[in-house]
NUKEDREN-336348 format. One record per residue: residue number from 0; x, y, z of N, C-alpha, C in turn. Coordinates in steps of 0.2 Angstrom, whole numbers, plus 2048, in hexadecimal, padded with zeros to 3 digits. Layout:
<pts>
PT drenti  nu  nv  nw cau cav caw  cu  cv  cw
PT    NUM   X   Y   Z   X   Y   Z   X   Y   Z
...
</pts>
This chain:
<pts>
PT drenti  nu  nv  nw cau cav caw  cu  cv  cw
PT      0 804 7FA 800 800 800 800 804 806 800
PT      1 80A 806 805 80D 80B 805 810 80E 7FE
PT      2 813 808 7F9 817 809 7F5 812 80D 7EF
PT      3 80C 809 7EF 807 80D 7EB 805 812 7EC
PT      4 804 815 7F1 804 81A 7F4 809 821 7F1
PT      5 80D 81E 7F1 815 823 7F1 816 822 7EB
PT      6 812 81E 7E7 814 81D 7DE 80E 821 7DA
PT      7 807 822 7E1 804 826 7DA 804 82E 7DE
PT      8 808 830 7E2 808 837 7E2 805 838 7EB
PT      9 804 832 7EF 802 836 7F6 808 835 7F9
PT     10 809 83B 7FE 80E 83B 803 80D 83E 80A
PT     11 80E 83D 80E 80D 840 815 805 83E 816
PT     12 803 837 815 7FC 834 816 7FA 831 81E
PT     13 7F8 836 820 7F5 832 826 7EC 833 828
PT     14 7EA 82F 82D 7E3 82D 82F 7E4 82F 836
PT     15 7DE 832 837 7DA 835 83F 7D4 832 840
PT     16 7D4 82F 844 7CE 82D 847 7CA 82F 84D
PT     17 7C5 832 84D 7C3 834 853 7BE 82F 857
PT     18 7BE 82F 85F 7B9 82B 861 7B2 828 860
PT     19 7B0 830 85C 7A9 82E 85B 7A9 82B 852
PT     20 7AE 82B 850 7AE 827 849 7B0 829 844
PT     21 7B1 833 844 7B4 834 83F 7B9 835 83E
PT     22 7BB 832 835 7C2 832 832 7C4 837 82E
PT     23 7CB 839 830 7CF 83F 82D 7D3 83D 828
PT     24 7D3 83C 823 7DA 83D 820 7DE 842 820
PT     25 7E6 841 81E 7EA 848 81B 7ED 844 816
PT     26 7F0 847 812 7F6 845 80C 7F7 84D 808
PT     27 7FE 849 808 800 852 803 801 84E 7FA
PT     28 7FF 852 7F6 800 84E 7EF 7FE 855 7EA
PT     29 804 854 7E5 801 859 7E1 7FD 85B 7DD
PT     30 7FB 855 7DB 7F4 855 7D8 7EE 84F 7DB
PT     31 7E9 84F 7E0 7E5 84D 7E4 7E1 84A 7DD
PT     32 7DE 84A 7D9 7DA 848 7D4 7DD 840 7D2
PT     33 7E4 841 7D0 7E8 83D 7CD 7EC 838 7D3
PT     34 7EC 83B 7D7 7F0 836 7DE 7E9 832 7DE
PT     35 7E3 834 7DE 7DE 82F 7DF 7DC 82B 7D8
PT     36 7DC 82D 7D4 7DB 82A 7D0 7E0 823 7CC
PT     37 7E6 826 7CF 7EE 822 7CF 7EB 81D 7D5
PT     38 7EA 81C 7DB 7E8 818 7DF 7E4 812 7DC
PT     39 7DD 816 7D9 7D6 815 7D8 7D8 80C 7D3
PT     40 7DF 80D 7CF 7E0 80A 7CA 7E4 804 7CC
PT     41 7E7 804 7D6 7EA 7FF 7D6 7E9 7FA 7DB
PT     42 7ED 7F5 7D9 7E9 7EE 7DC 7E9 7F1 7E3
PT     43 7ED 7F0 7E7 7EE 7F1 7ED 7E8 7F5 7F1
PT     44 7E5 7FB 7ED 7DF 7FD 7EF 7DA 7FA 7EF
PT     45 7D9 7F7 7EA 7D3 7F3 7E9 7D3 7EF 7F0
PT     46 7D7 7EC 7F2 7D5 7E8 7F7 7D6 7EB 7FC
PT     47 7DA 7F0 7FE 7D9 7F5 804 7D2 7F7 804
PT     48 7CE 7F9 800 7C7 7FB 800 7C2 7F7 801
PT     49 7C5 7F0 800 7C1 7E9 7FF 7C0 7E9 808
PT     50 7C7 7E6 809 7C6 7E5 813 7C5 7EB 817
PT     51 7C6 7F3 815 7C5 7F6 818 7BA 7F9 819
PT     52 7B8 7F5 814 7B0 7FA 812 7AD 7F8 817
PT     53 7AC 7F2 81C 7A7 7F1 822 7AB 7F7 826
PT     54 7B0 7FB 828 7B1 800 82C 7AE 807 82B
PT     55 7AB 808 826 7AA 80E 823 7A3 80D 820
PT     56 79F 813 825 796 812 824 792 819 81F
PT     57 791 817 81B 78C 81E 818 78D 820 810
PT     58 792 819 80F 794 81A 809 790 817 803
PT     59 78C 815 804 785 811 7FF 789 80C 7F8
PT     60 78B 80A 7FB 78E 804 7F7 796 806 7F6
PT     61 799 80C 7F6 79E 80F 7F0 7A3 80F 7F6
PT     62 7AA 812 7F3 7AF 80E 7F5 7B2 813 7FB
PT     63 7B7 814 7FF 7B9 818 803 7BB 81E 801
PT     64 7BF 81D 7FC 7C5 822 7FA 7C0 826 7F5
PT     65 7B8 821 7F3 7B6 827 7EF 7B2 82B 7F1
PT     66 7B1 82C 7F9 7AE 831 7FA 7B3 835 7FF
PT     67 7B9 835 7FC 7BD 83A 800 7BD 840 7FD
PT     68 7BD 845 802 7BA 84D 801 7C0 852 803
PT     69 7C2 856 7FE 7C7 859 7FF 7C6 860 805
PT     70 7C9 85F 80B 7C7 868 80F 7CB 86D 80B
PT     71 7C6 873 80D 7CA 879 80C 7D1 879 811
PT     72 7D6 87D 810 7DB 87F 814 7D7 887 815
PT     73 7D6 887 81E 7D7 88E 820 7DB 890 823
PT     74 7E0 88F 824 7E5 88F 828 7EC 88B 828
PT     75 7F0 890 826 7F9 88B 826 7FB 891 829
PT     76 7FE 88F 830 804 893 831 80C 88F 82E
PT     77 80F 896 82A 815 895 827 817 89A 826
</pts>
């Protein structure tokens, strides 16, 4: 997973989870469209998405990473 990860453009990817359920992602990538779509395309996702969908509720059939939602940045200190 990692390698494919690092092969279609995600880097600094991690997950928060909060007590009452909800999941955070981060990753830095320079083109967010195409790191997912690079993903979308490989094996290793497929089955990370296979044994991951009983954890993840509200998605009506569809897969995890395709209802990932980009936030606004309002704030970077730099």
């Amino acid at each position: 997973m990692l390698a494919a990860l690092s092969a279609t453009g995600w880097s600094n990817y991690s997950l928060f989870l909060r007590p009452d359920g909800l999941l955070v992602g981060y990753l830095e990538t320079e083109d967010f469209a195409a790191a997912l779509a690079g993903m979308a395309e490989s094996e290793v996702n497929a089955r990370w998405q296979a044994e991951m969908a009983p954890f993840f509720e509200g998605l009506d059939g569809g897969a995890a990473d395709e209802a990932m939602t980009p936030l606004a940045e309002v704030f970077h200190l730099d």
